[in-house]
N, CA and C atoms as an extended XYZ file, in Angstrom:
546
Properties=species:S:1:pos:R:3:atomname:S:1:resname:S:1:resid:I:1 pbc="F F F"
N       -24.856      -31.592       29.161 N   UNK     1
C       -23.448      -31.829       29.029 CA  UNK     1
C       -23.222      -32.964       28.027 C   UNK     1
N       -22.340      -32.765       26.908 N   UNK     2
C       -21.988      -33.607       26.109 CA  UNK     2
C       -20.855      -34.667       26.816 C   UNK     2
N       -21.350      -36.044       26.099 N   UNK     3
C       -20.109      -36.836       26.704 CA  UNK     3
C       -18.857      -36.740       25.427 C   UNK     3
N       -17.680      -37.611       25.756 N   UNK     4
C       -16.651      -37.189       25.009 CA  UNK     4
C       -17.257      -38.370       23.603 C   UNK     4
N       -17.790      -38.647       23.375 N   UNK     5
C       -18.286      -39.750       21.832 CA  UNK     5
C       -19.122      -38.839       21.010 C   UNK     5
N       -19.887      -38.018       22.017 N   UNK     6
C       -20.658      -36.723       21.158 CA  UNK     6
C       -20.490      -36.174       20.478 C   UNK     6
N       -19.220      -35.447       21.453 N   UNK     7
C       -18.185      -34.266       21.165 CA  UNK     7
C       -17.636      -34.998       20.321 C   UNK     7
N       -16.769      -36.039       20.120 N   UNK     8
C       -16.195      -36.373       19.140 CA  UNK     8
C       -16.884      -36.603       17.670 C   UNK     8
N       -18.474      -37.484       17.525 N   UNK     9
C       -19.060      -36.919       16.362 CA  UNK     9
C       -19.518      -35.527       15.772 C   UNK     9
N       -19.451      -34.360       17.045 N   UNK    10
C       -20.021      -33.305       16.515 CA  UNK    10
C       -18.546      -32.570       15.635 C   UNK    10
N       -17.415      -32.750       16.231 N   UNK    11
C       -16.396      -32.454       15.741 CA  UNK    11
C       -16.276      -32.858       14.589 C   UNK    11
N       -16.466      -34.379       14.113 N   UNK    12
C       -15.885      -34.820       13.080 CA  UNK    12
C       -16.714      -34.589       11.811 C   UNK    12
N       -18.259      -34.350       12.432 N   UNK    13
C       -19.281      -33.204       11.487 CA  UNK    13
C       -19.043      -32.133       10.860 C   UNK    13
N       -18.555      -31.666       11.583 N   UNK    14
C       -17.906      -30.138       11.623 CA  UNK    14
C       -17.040      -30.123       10.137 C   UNK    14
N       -15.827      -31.103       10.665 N   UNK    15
C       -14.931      -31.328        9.852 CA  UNK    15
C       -15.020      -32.088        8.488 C   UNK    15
N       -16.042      -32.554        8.429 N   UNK    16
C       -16.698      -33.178        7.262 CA  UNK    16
C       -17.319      -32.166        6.427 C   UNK    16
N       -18.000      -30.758        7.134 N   UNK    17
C       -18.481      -29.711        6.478 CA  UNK    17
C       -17.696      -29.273        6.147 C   UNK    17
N       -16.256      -28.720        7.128 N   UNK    18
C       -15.431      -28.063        6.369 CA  UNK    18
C       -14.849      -28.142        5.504 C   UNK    18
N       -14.910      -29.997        4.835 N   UNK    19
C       -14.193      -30.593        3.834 CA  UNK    19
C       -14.917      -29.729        2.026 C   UNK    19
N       -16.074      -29.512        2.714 N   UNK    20
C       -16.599      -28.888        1.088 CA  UNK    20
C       -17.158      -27.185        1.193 C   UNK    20
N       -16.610      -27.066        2.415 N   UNK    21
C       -16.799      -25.362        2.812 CA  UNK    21
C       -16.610      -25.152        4.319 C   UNK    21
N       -15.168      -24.531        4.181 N   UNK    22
C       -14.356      -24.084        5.355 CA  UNK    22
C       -14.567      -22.684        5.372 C   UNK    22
N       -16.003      -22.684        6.042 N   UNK    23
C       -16.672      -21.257        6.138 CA  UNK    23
C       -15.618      -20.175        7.051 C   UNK    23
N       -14.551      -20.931        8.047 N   UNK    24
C       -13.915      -19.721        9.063 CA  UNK    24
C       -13.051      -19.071        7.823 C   UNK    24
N       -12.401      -19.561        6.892 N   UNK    25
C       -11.831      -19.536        6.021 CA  UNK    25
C       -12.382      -18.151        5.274 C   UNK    25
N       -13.170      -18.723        4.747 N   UNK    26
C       -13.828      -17.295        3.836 CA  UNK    26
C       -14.283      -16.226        4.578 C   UNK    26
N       -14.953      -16.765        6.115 N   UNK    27
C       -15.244      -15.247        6.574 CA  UNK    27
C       -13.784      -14.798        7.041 C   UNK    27
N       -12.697      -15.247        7.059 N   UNK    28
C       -11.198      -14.411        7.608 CA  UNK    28
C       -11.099      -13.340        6.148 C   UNK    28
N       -10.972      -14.771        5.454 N   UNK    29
C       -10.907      -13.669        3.799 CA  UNK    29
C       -11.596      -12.265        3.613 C   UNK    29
N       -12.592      -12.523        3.685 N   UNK    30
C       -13.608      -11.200        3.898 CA  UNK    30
C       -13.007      -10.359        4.995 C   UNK    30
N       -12.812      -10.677        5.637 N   UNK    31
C       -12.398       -9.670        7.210 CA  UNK    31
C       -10.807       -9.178        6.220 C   UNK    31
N       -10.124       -9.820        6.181 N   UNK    32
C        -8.865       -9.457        5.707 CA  UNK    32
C        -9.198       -8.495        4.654 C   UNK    32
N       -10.173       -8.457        3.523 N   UNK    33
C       -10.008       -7.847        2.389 CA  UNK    33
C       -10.501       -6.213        2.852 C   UNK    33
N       -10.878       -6.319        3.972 N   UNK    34
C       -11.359       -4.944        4.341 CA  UNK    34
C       -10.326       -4.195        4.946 C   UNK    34
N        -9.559       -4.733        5.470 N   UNK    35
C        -8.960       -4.551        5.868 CA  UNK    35
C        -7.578       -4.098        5.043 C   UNK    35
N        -7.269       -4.530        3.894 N   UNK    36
C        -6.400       -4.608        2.754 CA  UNK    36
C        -6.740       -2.956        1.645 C   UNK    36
N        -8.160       -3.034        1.965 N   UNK    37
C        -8.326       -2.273        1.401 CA  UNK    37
C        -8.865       -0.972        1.639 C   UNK    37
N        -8.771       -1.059        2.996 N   UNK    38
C        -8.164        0.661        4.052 CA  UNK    38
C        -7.336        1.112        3.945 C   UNK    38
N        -6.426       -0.131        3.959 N   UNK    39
C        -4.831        0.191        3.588 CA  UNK    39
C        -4.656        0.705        2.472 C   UNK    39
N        -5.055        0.441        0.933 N   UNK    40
C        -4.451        0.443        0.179 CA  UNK    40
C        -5.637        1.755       -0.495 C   UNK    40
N        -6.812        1.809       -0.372 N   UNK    41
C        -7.112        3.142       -0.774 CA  UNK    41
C        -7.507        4.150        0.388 C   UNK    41
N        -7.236        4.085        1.555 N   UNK    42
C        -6.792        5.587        2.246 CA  UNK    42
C        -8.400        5.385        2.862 C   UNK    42
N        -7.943        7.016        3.436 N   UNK    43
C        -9.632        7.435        3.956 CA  UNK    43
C        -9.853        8.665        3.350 C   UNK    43
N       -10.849        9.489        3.149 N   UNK    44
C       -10.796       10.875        2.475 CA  UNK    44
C       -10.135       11.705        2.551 C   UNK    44
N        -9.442       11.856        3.781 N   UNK    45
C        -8.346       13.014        3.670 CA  UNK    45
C        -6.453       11.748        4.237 C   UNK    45
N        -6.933       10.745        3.736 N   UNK    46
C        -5.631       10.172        4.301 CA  UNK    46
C        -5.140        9.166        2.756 C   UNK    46
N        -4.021        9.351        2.449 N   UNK    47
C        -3.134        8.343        1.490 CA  UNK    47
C        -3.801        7.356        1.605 C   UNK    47
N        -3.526        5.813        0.620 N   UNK    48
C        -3.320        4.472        0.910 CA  UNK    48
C        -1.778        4.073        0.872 C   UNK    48
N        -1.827        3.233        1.465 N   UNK    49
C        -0.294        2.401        1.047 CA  UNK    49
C         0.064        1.543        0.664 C   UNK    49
N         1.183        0.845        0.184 N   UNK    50
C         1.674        0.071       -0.634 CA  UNK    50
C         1.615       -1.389        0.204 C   UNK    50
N         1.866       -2.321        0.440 N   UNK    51
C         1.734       -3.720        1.378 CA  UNK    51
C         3.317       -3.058        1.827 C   UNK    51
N         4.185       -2.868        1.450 N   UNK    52
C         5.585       -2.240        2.219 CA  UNK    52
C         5.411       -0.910        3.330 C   UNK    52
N         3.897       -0.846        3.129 N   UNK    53
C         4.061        0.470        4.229 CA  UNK    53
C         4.254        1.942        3.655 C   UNK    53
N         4.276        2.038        2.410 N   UNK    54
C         4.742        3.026        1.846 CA  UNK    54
C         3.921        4.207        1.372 C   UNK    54
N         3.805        5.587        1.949 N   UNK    55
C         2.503        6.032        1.254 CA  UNK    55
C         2.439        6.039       -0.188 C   UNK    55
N         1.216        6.140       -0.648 N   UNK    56
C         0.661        6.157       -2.384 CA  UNK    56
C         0.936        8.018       -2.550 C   UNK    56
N         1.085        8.196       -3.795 N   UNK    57
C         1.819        7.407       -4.752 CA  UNK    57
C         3.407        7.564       -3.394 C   UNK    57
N         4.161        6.583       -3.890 N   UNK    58
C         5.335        6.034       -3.494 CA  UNK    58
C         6.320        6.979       -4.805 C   UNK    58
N         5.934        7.397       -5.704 N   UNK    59
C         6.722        8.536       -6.417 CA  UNK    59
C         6.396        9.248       -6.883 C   UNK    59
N         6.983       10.815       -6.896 N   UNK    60
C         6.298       12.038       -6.925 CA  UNK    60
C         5.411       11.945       -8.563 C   UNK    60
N         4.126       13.100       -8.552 N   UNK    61
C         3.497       12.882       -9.623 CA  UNK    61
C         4.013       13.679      -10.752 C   UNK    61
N         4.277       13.439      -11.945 N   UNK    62
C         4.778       14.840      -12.834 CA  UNK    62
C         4.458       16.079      -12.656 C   UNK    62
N         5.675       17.178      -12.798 N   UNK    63
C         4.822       18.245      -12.534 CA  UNK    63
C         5.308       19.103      -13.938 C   UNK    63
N         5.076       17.847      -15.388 N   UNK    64
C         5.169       19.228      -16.359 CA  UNK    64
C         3.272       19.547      -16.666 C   UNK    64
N         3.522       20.978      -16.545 N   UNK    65
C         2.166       21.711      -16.834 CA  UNK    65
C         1.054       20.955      -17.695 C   UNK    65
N        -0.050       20.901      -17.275 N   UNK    66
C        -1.288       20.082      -17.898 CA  UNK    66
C        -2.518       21.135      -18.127 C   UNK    66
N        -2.882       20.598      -19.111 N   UNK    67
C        -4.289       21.693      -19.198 CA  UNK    67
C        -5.311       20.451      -19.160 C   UNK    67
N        -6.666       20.779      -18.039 N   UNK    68
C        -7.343       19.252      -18.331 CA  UNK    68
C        -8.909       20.241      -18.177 C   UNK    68
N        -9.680       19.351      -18.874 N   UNK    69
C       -10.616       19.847      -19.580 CA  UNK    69
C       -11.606       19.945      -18.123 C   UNK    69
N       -12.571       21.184      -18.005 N   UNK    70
C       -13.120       21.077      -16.855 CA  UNK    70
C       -14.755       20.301      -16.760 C   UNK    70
N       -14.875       19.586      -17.926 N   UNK    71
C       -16.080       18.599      -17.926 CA  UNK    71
C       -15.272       17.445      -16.987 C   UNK    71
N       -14.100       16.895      -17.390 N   UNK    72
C       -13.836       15.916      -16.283 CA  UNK    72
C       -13.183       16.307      -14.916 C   UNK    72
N       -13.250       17.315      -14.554 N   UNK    73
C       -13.440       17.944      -13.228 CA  UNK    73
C       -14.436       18.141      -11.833 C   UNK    73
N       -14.407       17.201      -11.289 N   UNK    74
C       -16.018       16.893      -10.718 CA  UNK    74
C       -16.000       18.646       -9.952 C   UNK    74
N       -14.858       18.956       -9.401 N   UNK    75
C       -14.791       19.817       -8.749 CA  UNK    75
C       -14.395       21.209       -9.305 C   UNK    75
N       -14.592       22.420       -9.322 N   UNK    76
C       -14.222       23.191      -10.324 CA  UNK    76
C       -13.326       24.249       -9.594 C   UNK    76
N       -12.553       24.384      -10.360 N   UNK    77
C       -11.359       25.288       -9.596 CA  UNK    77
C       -11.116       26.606      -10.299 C   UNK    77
N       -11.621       27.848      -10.088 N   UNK    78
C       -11.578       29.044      -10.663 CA  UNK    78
C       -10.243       29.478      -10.795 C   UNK    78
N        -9.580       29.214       -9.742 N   UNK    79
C        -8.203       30.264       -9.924 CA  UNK    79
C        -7.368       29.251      -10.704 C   UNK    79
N        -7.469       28.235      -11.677 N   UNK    80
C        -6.724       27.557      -12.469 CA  UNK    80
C        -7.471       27.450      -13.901 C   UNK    80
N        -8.412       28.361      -13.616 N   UNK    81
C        -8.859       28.601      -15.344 CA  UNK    81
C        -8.222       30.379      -15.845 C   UNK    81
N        -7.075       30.162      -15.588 N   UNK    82
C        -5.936       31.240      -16.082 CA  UNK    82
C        -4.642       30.630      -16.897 C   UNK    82
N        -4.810       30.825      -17.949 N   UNK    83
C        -3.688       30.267      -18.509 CA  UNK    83
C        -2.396       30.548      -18.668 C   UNK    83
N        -1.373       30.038      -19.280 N   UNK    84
C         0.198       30.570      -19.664 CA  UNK    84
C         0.234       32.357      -19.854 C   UNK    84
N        -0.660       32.451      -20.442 N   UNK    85
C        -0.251       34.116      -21.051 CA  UNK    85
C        -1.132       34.819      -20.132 C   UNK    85
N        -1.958       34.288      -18.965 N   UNK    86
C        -2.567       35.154      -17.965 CA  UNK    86
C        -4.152       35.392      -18.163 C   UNK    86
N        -4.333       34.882      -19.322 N   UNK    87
C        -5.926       35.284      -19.853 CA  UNK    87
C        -6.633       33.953      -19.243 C   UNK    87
N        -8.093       34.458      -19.008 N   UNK    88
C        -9.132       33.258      -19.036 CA  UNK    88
C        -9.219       32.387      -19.946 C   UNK    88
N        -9.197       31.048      -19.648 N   UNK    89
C        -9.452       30.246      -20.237 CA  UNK    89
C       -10.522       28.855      -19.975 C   UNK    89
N       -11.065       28.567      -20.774 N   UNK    90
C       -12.196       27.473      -20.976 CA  UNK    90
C       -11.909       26.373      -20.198 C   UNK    90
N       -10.495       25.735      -20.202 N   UNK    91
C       -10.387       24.431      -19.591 CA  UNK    91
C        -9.359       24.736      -18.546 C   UNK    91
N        -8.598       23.921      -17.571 N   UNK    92
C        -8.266       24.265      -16.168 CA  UNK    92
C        -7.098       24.379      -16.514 C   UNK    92
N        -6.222       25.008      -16.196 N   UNK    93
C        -4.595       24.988      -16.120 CA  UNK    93
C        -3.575       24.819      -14.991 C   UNK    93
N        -2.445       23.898      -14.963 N   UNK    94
C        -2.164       23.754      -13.580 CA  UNK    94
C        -0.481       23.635      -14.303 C   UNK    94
N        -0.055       24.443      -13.453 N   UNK    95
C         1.704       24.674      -14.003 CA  UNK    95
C         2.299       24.061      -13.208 C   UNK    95
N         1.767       23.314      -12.063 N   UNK    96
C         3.067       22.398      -11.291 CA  UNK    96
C         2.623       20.512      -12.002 C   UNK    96
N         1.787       20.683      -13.044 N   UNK    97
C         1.023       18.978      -12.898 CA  UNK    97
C         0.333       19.077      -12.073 C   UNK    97
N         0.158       17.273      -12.418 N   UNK    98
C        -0.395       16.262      -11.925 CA  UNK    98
C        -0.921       16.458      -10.364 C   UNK    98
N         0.511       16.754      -10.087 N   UNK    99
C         0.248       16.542       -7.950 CA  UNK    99
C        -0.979       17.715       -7.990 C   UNK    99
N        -0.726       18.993       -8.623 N   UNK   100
C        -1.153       20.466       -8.238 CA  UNK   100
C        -2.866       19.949       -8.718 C   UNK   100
N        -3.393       19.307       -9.835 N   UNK   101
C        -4.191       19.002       -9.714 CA  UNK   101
C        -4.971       17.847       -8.785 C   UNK   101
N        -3.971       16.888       -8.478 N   UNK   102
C        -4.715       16.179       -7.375 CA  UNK   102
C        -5.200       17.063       -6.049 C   UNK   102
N        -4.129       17.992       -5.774 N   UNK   103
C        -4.377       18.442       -4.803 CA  UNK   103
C        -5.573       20.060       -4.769 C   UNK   103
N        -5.745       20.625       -5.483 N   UNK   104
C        -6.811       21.590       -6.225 CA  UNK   104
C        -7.933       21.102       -6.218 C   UNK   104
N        -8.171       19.347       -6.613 N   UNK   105
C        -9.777       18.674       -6.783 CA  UNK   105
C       -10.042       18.122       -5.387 C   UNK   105
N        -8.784       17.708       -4.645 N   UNK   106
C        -8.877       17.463       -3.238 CA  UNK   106
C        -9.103       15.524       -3.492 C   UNK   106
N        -8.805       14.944       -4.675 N   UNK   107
C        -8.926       13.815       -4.549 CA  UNK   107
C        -7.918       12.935       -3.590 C   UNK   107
N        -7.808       11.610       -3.114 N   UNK   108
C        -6.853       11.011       -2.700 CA  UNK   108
C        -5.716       10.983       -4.181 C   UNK   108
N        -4.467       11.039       -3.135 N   UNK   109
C        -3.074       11.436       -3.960 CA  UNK   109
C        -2.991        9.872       -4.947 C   UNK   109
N        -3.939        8.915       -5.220 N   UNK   110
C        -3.844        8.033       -6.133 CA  UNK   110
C        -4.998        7.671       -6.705 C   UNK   110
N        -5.044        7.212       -7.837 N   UNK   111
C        -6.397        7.008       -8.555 CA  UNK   111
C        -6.969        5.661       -8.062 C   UNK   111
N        -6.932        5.270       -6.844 N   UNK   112
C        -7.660        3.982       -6.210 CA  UNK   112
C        -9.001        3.950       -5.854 C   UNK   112
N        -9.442        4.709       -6.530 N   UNK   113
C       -11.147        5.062       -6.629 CA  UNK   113
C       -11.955        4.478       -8.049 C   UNK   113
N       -13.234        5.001       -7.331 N   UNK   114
C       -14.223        4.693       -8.302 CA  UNK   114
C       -14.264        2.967       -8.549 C   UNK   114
N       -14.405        2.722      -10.113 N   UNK   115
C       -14.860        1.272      -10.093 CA  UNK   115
C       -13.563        0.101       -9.757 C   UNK   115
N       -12.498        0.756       -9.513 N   UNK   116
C       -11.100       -0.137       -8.803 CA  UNK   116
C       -11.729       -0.639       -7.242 C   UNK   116
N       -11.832        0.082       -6.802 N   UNK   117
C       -12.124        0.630       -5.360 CA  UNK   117
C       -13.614       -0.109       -5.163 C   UNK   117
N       -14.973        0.033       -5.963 N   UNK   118
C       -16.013       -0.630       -5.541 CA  UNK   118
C       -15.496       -2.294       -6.219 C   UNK   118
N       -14.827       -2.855       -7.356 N   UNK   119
C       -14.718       -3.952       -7.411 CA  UNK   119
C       -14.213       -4.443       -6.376 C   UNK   119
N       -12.914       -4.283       -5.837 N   UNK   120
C       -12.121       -4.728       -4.695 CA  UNK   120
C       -12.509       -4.945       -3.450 C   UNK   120
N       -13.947       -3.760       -2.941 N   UNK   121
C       -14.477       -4.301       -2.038 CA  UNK   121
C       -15.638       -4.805       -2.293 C   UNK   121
N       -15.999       -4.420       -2.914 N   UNK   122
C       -17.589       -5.723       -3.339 CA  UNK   122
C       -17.723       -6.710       -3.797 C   UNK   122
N       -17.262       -7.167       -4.646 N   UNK   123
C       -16.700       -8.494       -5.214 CA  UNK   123
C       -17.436       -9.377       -4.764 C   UNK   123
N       -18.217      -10.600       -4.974 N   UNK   124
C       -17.773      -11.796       -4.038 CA  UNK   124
C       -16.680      -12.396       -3.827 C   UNK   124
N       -16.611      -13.102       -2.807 N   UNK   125
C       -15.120      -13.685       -3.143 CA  UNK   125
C       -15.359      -15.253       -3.407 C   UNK   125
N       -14.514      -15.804       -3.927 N   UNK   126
C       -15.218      -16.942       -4.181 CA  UNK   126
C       -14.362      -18.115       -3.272 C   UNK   126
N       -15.011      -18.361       -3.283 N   UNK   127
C       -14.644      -19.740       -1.922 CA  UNK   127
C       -15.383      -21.073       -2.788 C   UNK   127
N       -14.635      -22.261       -2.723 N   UNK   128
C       -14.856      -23.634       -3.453 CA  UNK   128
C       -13.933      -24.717       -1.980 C   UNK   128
N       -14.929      -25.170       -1.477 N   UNK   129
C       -14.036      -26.321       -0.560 CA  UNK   129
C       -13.572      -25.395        0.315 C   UNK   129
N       -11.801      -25.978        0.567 N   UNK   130
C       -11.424      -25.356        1.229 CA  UNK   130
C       -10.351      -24.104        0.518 C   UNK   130
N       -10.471      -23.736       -0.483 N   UNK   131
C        -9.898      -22.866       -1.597 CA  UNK   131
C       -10.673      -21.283       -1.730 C   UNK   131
N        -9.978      -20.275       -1.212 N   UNK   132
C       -10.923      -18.986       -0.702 CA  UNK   132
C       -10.060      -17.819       -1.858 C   UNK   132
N       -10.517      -17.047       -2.841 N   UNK   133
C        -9.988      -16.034       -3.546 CA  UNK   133
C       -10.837      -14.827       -3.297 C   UNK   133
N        -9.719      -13.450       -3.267 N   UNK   134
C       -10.343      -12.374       -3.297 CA  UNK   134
C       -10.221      -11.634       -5.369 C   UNK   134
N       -11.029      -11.973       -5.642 N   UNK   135
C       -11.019      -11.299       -7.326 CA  UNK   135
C       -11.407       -9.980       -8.090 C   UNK   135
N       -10.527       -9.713       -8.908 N   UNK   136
C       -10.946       -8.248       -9.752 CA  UNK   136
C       -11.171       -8.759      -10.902 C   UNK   136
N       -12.330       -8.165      -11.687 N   UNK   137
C       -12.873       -8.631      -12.538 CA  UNK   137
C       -11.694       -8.114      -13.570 C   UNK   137
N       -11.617       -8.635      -15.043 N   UNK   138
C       -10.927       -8.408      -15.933 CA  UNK   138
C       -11.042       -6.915      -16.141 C   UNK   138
N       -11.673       -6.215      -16.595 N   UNK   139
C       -12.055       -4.438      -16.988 CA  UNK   139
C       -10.840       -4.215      -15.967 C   UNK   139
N       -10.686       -4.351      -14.636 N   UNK   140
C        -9.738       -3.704      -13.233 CA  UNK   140
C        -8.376       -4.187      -13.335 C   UNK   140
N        -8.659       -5.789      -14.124 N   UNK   141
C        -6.871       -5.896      -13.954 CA  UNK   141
C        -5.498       -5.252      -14.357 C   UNK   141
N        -5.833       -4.310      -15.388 N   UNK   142
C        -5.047       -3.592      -16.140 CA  UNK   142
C        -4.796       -2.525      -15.060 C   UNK   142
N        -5.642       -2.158      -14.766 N   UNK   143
C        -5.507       -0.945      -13.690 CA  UNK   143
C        -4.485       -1.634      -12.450 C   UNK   143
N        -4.754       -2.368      -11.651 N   UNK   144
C        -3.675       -3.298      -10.989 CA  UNK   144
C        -2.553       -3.482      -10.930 C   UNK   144
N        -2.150       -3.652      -12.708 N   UNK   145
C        -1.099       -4.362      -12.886 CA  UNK   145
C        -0.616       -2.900      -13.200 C   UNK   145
N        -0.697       -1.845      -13.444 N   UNK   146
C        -0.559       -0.757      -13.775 CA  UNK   146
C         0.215       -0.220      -12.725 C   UNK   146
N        -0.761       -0.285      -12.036 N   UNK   147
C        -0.396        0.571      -10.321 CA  UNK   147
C         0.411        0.197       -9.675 C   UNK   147
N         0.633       -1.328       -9.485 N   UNK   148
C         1.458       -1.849       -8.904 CA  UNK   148
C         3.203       -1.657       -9.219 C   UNK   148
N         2.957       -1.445      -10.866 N   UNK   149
C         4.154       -1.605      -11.690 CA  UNK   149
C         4.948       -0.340      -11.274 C   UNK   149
N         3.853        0.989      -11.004 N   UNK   150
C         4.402        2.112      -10.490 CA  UNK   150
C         4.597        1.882       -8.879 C   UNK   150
N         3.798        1.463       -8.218 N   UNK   151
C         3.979        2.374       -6.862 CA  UNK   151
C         4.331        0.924       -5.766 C   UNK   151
N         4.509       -0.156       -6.951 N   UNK   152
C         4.837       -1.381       -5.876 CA  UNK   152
C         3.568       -2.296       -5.474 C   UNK   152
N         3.910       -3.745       -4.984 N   UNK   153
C         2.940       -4.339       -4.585 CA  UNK   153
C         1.846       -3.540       -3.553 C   UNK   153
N         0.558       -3.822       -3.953 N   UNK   154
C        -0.797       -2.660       -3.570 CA  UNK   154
C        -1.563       -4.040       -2.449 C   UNK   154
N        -1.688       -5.036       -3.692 N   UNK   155
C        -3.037       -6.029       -3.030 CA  UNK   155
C        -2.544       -7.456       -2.570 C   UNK   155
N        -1.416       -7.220       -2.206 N   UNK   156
C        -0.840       -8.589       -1.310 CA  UNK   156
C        -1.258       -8.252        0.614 C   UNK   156
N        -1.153       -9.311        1.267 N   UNK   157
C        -0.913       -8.824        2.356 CA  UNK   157
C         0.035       -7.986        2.624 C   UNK   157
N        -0.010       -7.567        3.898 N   UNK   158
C         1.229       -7.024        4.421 CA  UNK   158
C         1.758       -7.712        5.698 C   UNK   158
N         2.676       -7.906        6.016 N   UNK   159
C         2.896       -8.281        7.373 CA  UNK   159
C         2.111       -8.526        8.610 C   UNK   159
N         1.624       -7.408        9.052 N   UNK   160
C         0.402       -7.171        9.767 CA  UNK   160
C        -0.598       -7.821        9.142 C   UNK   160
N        -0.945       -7.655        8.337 N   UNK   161
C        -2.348       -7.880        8.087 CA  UNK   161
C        -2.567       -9.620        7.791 C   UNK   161
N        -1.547      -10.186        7.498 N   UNK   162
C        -0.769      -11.679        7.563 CA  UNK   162
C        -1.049      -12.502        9.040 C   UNK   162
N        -0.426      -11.174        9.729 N   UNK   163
C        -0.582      -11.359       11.145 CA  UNK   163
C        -2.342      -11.791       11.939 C   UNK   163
N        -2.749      -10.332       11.370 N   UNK   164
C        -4.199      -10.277       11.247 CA  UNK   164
C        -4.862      -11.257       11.707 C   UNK   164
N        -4.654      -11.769        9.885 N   UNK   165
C        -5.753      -12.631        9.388 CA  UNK   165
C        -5.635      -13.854        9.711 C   UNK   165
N        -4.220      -14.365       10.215 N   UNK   166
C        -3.578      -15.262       11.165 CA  UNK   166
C        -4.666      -15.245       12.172 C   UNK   166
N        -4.702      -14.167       13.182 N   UNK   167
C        -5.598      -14.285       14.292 CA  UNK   167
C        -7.340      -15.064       13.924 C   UNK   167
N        -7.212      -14.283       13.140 N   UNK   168
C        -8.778      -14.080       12.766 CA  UNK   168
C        -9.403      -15.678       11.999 C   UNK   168
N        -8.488      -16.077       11.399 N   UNK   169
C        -9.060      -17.363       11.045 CA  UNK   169
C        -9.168      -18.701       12.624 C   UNK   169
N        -7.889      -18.096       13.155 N   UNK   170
C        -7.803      -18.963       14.540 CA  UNK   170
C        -9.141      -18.605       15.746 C   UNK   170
N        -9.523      -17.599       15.174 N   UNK   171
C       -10.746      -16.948       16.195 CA  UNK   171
C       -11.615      -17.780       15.178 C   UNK   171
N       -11.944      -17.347       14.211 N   UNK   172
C       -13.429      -18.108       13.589 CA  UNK   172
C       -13.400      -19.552       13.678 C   UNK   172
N       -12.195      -20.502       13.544 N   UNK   173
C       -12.494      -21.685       14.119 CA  UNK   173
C       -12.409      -22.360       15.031 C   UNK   173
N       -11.703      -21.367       16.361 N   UNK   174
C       -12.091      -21.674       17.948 CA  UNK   174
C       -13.989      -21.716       17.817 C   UNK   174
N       -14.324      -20.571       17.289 N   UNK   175
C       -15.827      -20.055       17.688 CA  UNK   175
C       -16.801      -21.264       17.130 C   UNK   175
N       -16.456      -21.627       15.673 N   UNK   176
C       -16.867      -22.740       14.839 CA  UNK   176
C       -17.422      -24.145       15.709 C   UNK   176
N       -15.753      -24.595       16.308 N   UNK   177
C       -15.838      -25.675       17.169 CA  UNK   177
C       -16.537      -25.346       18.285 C   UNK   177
N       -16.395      -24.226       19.141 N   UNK   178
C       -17.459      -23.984       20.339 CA  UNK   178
C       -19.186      -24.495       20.052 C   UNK   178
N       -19.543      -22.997       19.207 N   UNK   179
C       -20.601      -23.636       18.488 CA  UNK   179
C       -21.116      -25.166       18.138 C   UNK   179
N       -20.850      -25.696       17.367 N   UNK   180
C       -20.545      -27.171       17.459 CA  UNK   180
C       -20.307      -27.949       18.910 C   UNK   180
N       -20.141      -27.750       19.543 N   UNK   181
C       -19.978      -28.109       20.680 CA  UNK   181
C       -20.780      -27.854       22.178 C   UNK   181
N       -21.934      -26.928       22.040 N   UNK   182
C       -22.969      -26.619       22.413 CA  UNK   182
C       -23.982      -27.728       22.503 C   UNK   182
């Protein structure tokens, strides 16, 4: 059993560490960003959403007619290599758009994949003191600022997840001080 002078140096240890790395801090960050980013790129057969709650895309996709080449087609779709005049053709054809091809390749209804999607969750995040960032490397920011511009804030919290991460930092430094206090 610790007496209370113990407890009081092990605390103020604690707090001396946390002065140059407020570890509950960064692991909330981390917990939060996973969380951010369920939300915001979906599950395989489910949307992401906007931090407003909103499913992706948040506005319909064009639907003037596209012809898109079937090398960048991971998936290949026979009954859309028929073109305008009814004949076979070489590359894919889709007369409603955009949506008709998202939905033909079976991708999620937004382009929040691939290297958007592995930066955002792999990342390190960088933590300095008590100062914790979740970062996209430059190549992704365009894409970001892109997406957002269309379909609304993507990579802010949301309410909930505010809420969340609220909890979650208050859990990692109840647990912190316990620990410490052992």
């Amino acid at each position: 059993m610790l007496t209370i002078e113990q407890s009081n140096q092990r605390i103020n240890e604690l707090i001396s560490q946390w002065k140059s790395n407020f570890t509950p801090l960064a692991d909330s960050v981390n917990f939060i960003r996973g969380e951010i980013s369920r939300r915001a790129f979906g599950g395989k057969s489910s949307p992401g959403e906007n931090t407003a709650g909103s499913t992706l895309p948040t506005v319909p996709y064009s639907t003037t007619p596209i012809y898109v080449s079937n090398d960048s087609i991971k998936r290949k779709v026979p009954s859309f290599q028929i073109g305008k005049r009814g004949t076979k053709i070489k590359s894919a054809y889709f007369p409603q758009g955009y949506g008709q091809l998202k939905d033909a390749v079976g991708r999620n209804p937004i382009e929040l994949t691939g290297t958007l999607f592995s930066a955002f969750a792999n990342n390190p995040i960088l933590a300095s003191g008590q100062n914790v960032s979740i970062e996209i490397p430059d190549d992704q920011a365009g894409k970001v600022k892109g997406l957002e511009r269309k379909y609304g804030t993507i990579f802010q919290m949301s309410d909930e997840e505010e809420e969340l991460f609220t909890d979650e930092l208050a859990q990692e430094i109840a647990d912190a001080i316990n620990k410490a206090l052992q």
